[in-house]
C-alpha positions as a Markdown table, in Angstrom:
| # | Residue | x | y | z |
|---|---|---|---|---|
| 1 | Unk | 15.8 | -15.5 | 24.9 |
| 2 | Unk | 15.9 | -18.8 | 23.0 |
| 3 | Unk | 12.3 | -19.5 | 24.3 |
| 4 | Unk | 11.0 | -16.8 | 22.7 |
| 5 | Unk | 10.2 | -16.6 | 18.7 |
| 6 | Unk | 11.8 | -13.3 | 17.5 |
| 7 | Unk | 10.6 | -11.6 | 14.5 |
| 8 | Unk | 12.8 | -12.7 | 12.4 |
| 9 | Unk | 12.3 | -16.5 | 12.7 |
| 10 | Unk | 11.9 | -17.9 | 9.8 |
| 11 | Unk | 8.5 | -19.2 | 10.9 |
| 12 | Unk | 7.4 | -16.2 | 10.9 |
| 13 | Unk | 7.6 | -15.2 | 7.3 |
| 14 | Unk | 7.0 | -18.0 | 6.2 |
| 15 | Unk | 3.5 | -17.4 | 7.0 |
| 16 | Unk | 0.9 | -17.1 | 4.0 |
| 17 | Unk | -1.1 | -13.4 | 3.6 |
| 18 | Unk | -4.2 | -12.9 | 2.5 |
| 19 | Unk | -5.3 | -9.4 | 3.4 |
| 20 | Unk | -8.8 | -9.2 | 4.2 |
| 21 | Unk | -8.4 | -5.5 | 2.9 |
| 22 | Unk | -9.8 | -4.0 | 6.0 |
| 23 | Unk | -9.7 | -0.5 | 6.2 |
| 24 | Unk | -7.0 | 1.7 | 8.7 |
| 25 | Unk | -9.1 | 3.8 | 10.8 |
| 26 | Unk | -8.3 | 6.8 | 13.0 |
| 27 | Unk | -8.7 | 5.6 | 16.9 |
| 28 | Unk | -8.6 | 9.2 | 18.3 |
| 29 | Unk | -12.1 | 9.4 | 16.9 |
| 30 | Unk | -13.6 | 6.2 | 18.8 |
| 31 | Unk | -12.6 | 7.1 | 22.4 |
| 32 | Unk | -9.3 | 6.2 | 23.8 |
| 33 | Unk | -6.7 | 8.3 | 24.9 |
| 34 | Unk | -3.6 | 8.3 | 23.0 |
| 35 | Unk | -0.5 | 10.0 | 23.3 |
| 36 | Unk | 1.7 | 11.8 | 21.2 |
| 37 | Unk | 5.2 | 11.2 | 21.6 |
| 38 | Unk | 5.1 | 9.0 | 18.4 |
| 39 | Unk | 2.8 | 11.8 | 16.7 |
| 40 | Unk | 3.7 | 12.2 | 13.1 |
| 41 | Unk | 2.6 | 15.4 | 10.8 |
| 42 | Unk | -0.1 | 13.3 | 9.2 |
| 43 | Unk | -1.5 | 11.1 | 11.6 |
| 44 | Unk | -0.5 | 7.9 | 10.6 |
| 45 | Unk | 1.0 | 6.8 | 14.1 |
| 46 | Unk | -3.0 | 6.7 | 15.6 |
| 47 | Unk | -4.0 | 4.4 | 13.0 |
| 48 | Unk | -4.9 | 0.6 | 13.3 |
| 49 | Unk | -7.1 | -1.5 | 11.4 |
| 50 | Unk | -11.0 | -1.2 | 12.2 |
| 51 | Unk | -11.1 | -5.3 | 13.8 |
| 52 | Unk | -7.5 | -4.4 | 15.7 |
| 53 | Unk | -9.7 | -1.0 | 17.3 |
| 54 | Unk | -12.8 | -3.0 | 18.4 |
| 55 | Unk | -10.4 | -5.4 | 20.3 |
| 56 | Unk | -8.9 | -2.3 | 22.2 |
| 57 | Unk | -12.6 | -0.7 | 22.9 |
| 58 | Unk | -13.5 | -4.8 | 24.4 |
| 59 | Unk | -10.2 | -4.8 | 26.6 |
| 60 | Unk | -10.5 | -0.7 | 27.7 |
| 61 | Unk | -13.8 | -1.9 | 28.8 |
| 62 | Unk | -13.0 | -4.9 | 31.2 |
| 63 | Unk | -10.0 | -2.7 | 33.1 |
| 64 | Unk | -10.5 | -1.8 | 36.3 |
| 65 | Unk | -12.5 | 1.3 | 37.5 |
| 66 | Unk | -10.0 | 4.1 | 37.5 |
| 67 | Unk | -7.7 | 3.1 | 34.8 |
| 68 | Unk | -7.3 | 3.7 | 31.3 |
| 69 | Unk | -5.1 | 2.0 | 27.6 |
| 70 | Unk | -3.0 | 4.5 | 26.7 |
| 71 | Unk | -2.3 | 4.5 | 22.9 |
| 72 | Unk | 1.6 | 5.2 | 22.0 |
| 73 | Unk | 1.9 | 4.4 | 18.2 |
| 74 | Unk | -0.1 | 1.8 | 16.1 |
| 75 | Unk | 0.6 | 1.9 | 11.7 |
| 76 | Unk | 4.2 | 2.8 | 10.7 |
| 77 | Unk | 4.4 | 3.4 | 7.2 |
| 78 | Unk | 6.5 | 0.6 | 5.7 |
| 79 | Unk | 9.4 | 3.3 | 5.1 |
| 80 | Unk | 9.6 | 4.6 | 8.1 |
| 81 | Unk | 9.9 | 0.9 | 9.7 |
| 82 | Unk | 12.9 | 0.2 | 7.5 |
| 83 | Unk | 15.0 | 3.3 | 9.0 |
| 84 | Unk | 14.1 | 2.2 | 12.5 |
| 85 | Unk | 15.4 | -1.0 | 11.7 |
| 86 | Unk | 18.1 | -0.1 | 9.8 |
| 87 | Unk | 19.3 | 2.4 | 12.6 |
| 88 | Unk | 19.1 | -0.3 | 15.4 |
| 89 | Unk | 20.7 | -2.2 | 13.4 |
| 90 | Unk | 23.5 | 0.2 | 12.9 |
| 91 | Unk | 23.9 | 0.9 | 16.8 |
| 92 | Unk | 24.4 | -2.6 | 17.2 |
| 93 | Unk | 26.8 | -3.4 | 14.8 |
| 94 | Unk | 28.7 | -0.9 | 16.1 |
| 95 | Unk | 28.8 | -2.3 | 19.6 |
| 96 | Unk | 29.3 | -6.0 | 18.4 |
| 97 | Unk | 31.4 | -5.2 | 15.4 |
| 98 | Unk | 32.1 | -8.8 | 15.5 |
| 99 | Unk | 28.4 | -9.8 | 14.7 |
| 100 | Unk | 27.8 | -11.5 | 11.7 |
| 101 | Unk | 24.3 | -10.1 | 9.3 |
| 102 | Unk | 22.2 | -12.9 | 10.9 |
| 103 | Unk | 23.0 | -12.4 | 14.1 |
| 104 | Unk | 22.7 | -8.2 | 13.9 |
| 105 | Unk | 18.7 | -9.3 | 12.2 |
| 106 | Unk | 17.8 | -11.4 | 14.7 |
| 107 | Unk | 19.4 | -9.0 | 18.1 |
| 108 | Unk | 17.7 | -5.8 | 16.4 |
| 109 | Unk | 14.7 | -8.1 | 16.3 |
| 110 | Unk | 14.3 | -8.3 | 19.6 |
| 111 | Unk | 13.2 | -4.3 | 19.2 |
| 112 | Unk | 12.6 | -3.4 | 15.6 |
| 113 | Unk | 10.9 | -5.9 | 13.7 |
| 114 | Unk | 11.9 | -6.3 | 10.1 |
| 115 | Unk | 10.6 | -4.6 | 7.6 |
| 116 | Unk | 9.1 | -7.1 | 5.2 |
| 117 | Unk | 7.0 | -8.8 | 8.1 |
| 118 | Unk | 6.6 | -5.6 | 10.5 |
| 119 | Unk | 3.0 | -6.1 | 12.5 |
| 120 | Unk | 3.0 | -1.8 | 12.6 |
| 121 | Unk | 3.4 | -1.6 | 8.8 |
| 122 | Unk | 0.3 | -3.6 | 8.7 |
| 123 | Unk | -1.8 | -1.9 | 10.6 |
| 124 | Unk | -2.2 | -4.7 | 13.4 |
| 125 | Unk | -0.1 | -3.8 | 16.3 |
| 126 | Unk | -0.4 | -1.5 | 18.7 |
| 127 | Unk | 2.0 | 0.1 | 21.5 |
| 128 | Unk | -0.2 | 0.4 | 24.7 |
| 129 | Unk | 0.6 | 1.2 | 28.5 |
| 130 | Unk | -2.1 | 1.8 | 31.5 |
| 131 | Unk | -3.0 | 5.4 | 32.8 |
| 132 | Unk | -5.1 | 6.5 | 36.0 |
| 133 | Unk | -8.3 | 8.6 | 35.9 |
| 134 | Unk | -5.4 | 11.9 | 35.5 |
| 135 | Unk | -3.4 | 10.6 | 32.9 |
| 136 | Unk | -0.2 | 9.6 | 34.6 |
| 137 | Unk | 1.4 | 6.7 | 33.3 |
| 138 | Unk | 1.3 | 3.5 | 36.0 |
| 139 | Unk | 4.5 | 1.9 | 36.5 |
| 140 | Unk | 5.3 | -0.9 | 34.4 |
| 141 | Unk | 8.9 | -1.2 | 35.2 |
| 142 | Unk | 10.3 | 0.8 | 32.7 |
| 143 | Unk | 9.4 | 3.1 | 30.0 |
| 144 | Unk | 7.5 | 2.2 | 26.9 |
| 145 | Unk | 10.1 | 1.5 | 24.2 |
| 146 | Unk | 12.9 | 0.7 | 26.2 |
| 147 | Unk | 15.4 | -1.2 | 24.1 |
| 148 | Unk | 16.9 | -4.1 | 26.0 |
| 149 | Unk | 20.2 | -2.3 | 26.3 |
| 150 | Unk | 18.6 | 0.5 | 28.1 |
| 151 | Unk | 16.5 | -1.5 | 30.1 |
| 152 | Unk | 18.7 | -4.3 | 31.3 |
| 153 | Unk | 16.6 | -6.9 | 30.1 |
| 154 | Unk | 13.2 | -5.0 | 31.5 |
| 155 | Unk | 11.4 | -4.5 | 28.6 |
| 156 | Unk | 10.7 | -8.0 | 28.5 |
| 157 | Unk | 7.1 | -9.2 | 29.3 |
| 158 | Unk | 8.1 | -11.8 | 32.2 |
| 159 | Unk | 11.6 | -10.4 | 32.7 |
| 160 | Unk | 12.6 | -10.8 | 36.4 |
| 161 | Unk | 13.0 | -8.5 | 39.5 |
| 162 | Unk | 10.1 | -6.5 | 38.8 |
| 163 | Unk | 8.5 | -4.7 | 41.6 |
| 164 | Unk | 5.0 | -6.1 | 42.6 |
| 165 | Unk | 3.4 | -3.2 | 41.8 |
| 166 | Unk | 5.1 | -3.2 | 37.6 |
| 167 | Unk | 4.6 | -7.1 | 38.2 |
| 168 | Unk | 0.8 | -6.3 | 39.1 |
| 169 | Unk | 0.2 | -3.2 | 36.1 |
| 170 | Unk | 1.4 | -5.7 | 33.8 |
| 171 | Unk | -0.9 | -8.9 | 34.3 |
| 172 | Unk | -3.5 | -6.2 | 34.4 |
| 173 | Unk | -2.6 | -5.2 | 31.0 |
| 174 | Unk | -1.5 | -8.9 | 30.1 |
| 175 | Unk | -5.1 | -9.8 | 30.9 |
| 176 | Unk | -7.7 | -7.5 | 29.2 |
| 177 | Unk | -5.3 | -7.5 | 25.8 |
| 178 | Unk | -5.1 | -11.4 | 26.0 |
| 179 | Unk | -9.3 | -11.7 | 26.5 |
| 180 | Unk | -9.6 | -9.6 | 23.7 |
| 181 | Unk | -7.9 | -11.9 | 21.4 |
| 182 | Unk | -4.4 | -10.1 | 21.0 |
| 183 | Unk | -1.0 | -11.3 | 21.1 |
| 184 | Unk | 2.0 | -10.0 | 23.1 |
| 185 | Unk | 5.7 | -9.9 | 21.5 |
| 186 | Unk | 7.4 | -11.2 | 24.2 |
| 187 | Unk | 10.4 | -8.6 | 24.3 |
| 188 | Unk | 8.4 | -5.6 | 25.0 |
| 189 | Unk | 5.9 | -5.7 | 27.7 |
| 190 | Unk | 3.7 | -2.4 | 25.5 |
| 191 | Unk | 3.4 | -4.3 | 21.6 |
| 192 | Unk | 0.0 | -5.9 | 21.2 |
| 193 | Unk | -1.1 | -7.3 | 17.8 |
| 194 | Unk | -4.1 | -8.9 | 15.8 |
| 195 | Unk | -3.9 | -10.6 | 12.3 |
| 196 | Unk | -0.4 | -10.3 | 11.2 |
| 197 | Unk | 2.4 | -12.9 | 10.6 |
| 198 | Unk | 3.8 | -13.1 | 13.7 |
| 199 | Unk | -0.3 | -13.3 | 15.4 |
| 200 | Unk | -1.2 | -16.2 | 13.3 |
| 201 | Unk | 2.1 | -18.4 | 14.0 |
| 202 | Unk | 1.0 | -17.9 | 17.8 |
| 203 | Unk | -2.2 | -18.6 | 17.4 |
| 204 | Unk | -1.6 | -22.0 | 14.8 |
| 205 | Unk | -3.6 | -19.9 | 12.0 |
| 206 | Unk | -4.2 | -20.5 | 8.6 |
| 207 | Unk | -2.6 | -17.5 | 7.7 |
| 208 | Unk | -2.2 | -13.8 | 8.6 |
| 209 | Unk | -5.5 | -11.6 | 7.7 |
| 210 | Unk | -3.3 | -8.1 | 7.2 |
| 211 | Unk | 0.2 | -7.3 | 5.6 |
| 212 | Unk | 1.9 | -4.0 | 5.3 |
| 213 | Unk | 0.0 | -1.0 | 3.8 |
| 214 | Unk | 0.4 | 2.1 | 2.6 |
| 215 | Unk | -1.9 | 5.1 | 4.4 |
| 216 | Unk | -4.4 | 6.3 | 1.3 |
């Protein structure tokens, strides 16, 4: 893990903002399939900024004949972000009651990013998996939002042991998300992202193009 840059490196906020203002948009009305196990009563969970949407469309278009994104969850209202990450952060203080604060941050960072720099709460990242032409989901090695403890480790992009056909659905995805200009987080193999903090310290930019929103 210490070769990976967790959310809540300091880097990472440290990051200027300056919103472009772009608008959220709906993505069940521009052609991809998206589930609904993160469905919320008003919506909000199939929402991603318009630029963040036309990079899905590019990479849906370069997979291979027969296979299909699968949209989990994309915005998170800011408040809802902070009781995920509050609640991870409980569990794991109650496993570790030894932990100090920093170190229960930056372990519930490897799953919930915090609040004040969340890619979700701005509208720029995206939880994604591959279907076939029926819907079922392909095997990626384990579910999508796995924590680590669940998992054993294989929520992790490149984590090890893998069969070759997770191994092979994953470069796949790894592929037509990476041509299309988004970034993975490297502790979940599903979270894509475009123009947040986290995006623009990977990419050596400037600054981020989109910080946390509220849903008008």
């Amino acid at each position: 893990m210490s070769s990976i840059v967790l959310m809540s490196d300091p880097r990472v906020a440290a990051i200027p903002l300056q919103d472009s203002g772009e608008n959220l948009v709906d993505v069940r009305e521009h052609g991809l399939k998206v589930d609904v196990r993160r469905q919320d009563a008003t919506g909000a969970y199939a929402h991603v900024r318009l630029e963040v949407l036309t990079r899905l469309l590019h990479a849906q278009s370069h997979l291979p004949t027969g296979v299909l994104l699968l949209f989990v969850e994309g915005y998170r209202p800011p408040a809802l972000q902070r009781r995920y990450f509050e609640k991870y952060s409980d569990e794991l203080a109650r496993t570790h009651p030894d932990w100090q604060a920093a170190e229960l941050r930056e372990a519930a960072s490897r799953f919930v990013s915090p609040p004040d720099i969340a890619p979700h709460s701005a509208g720029a990242a995206v939880d994604v998996t591959l279907v076939d032409h029926q819907g079922r989901e392909l095997d990626m090695g384990t579910r999508v939002n796995a924590n680590p403890e669940e998992s054993g480790g294989a929520c992790y992009t490149d984590a090890p042991g893998l069969s070759t056909r997770a191994q092979t659905n994953r470069a796949t995805l790894k592929a037509v998300l990476s041509a299309a200009g988004l970034i993975n987080y490297p502790t979940e193999f599903w979270h894509w992202s475009f123009g947040d903090r986290y995006w623009a310290l990977q990419t050596k930019q400037p600054a981020a193009l989109y910080g946390p929103v509220e849903l008008p």
